[in-house]
C-alpha positions, 0 to 999 in steps of 0.5 A: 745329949748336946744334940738332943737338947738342940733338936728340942729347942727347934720346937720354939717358933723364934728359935727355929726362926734364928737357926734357919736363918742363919745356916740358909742362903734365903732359901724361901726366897729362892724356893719362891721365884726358882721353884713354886714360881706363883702365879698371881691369884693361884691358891698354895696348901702348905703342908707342915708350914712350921712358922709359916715362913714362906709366907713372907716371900710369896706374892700379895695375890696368893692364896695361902693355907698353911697347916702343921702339927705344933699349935706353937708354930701355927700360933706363931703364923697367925701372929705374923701372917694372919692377915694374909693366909689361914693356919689350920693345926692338924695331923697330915692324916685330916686332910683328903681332898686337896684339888682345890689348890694350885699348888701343894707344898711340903717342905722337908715333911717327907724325912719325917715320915715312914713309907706308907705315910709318905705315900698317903701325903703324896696321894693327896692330888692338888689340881695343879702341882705337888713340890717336895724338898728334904735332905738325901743321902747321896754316894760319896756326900760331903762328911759334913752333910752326911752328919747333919742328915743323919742327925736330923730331927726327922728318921726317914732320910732317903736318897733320891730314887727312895723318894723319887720311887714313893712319889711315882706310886701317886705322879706317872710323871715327877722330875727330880733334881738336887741342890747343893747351895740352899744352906752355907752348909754342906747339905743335898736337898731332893726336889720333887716336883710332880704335876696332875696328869703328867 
């Protein structure tokens, strides 16, 4: 019931805010300079942005594009990142073409989503590079980072050769790698990241 009640008030833009930022050790700003690494004036869709906090480490000269489902989480990116992006409210399913961006992101989306809408998301190609994070189970995972991800909001947790296996349907080429220490939990994240071509 406890847990329940939490899971529902994450849907709140600021509450949202104040959890991740408590449990995470700057995660948007390691996903920034380690992972997505922008180059100046390169264009970035975020796919299911939630309030768009990213936005706030990403460089002035980037094109910034965020969408996700909840109007109460695009709402709340537009009030704090207006001037610097555009916030569309929209299913996943509205978007077919994404080639025009550099960069595609989606940030713990893929946990959220069955198989084959996994898959349909991982078809969109940008022209340059598709970066994926979300929890994974692991053999032998820390209890605590187990818990967690099986209590997560999202129902579709995998390990990473269940991730890596729908990415390599759409990406002949996708490097996978786990971290341990984005949050001051216990927790496995899966990083994919596949580019156009490879």
């Amino acid at each position: 019931m406890i847990l329940n009640k939490l899971k529902n008030i994450l849907h709140f833009p600021g509450i949202y805010r104040c959890f991740t930022t408590l449990i995470s050790k700057n995660c948007g700003n390691r996903l920034v300079n380690e992972i997505i690494k922008p180059k100046s004036n390169e264009s970035i869709l975020d796919i299911g942005c939630e309030p768009a906090d990213i936005a706030a480490f990403l460089p002035s000269s980037i094109k910034y594009t965020g969408f996700d489902i909840s109007i109460e989480y695009i709402n709340a990116a537009k009030k704090r990142f207006g001037d610097c992006g555009n916030f569309i409210c929209s299913p996943v399913s509205s978007f077919s073409v994404v080639d025009s961006f550099d960069i595609v992101i989606a940030i713990g989306v893929l946990h959220h989503l069955e198989d084959d809408e996994a898959q349909r998301l991982l078809a969109l190609k940008p022209g340059g590079r598709f970066i994926t994070m979300d929890g994974c189970y692991e053999v032998k995972q820390h209890p605590v980072a187990h818990w967690l991800l099986k209590n997560d909001r999202g129902g579709n947790v995998r390990t990473k050769d269940e991730y890596l296996k729908i990415a390599q349907q759409n990406f002949p080429n996708v490097q996978a790698e786990i971290k341990y220490d984005m949050l001051r939990l216990p927790y496995s994240h899966c990083i994919l990241q596949a580019i156009k071509g490879e």
